[in-house]
C-alpha positions, -999 to +999 in steps of 0.1 A: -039+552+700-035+585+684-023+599+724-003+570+731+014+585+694+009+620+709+025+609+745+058+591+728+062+626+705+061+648+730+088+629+749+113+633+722+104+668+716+137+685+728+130+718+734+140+748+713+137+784+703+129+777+667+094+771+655+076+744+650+078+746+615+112+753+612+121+720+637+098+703+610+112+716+580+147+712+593+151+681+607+131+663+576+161+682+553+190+669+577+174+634+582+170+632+542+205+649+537+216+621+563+199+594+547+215+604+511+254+613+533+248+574+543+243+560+509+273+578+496+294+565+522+288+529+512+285+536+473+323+552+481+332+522+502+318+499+475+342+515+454+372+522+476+369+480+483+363+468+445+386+495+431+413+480+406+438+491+376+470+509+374+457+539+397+444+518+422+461+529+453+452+564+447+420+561+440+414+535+471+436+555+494+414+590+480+381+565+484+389+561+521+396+596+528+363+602+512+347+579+531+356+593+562+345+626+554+312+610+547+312+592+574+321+620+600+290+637+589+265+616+599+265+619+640+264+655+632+236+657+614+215+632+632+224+645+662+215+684+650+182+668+640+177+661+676+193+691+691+163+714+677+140+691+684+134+667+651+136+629+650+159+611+625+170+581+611+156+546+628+169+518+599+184+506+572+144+510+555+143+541+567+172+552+549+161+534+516+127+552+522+144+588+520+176+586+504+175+602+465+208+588+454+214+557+437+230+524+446+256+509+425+250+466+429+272+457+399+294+432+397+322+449+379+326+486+375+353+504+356+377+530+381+367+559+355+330+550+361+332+548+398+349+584+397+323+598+372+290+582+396+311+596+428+318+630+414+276+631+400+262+622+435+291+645+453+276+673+432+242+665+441+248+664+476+266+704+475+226+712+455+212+694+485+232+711+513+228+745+498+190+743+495+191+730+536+212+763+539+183+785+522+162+764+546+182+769+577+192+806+573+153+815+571+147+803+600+176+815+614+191+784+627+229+796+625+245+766+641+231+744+614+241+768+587+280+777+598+279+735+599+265+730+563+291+761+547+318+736+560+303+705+545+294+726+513+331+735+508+342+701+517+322+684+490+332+706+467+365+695+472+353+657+465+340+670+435+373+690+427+394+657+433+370+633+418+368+656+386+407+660+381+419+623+392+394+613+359+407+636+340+432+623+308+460+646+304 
């Protein structure tokens, strides 16, 4: 059993000039970072659908931007998981297994709490994508870094617009 494990490993080894440790280290960050990019996107599309109130075509039309941001990450990072020779996502369980963001199930949530939750997790994403960076510039894997500093900026922008269209002025 344990070769027949060893034998279907091996195949999906892509080859690379990184270490084995780094393809190990890496590729568990981006599958977890992918796993947690995956539950935002619903979470946002949760929101974006159930959004309501006097704001609510800005904040669905914002929502769906958002969403595709989220959204355009995920190839990406599976596939970068792949490219130096990692495995990634399989399932739905998989994703519940790894992700370390929360699901929102309720019925009714308020547009200023949808904001607030969006804005927390965007936040924690930018900690998680800047400790994959310390990760990924160690082990000098460059095209993984120059792709988080993007993605780092870009959440920070969610953050920036989630922050000010909550704010009362």
């Amino acid at each position: 059993m344990i070769s027949a494990v060893k034998s279907r490993e091996a195949s999906l080894a892509t080859p690379s000039d990184l270490s084995e440790l780094a393809t190990k280290e890496i590729s568990a960050s981006l599958t977890g970072l992918l796993a947690d990019v995956f539950t935002l996107y619903i979470k946002t599309k949760n929101f974006h659908w159930h959004m309501s109130g006097p704001n609510f075509r800005d904040y669905h039309l914002m929502l769906d931007d958002h969403g595709d941001q989220l959204f355009a990450m995920t190839d990406i990072l599976a596939e970068r998981a792949r490219k130096i020779g990692g495995t990634t996502l399989r399932s739905i369980g998989h994703i519940a297994r790894l992700k370390r963001l929360d699901d929102n199930d309720a019925d009714y949530v308020t547009p200023e709490d949808m904001l607030a939750e969006l804005r927390e997790d965007n936040k924690r994403l930018v900690v998680e994508m800047r400790q994959l960076h310390a990760t990924t510039s160690e082990h000098d894997d460059f095209a993984t870094t120059s792709i988080l500093e993007n993605w780092i900026d870009e959440t920070e922008r969610r953050v920036w617009f989630l922050f000010e269209s909550s704010r009362r002025g």
